[in-house]
C-alpha positions in Angstrom: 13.0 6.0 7.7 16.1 5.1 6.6 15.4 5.9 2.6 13.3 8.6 3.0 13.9 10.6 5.9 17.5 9.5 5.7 18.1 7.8 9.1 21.3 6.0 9.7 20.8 2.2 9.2 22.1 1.3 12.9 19.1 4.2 14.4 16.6 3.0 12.3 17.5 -0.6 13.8 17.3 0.6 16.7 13.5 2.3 16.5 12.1 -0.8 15.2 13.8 -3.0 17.8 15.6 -4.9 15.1 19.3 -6.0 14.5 20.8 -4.5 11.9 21.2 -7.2 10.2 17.4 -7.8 10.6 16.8 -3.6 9.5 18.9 -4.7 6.2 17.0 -7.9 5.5 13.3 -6.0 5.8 14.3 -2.8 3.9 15.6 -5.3 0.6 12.5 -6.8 0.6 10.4 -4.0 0.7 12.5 -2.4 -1.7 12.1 -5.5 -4.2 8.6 -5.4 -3.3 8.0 -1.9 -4.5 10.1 -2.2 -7.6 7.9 -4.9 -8.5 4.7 -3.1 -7.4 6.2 -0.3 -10.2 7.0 -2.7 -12.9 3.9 -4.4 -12.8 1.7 -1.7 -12.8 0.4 0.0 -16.3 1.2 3.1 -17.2 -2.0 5.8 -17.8 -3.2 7.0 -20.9 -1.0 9.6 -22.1 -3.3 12.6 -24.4 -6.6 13.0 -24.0 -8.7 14.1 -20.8 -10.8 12.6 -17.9 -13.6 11.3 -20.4 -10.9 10.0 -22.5 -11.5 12.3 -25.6 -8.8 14.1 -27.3 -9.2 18.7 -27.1 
């Protein structure tokens, strides 16, 4: 909500039922959570096509 759709920190708080404080916590650890998710994940092929041959 609050990265995305761009919700204020203390409303976002609020929808959740959280304190802010609590809102802050949750949304640093999912953010670490993705960047790692990201780093840790291989890029694709680059070139070629579904079969993995080169046109």
């Amino acid at each position: 909500m609050r990265d995305i759709q761009g919700h204020s920190g203390r409303a976002v708080a609020d929808a959740l039922g959280l304190s802010t404080a609590a809102m802050k916590s949750r949304l640093h650890r999912a953010r670490a959570t993705v960047r790692h998710m990201v780093r840790d994940t291989p890029e694709p092929a680059r070139g070629g096509n579904a079969d993995g041959n080169q046109d």
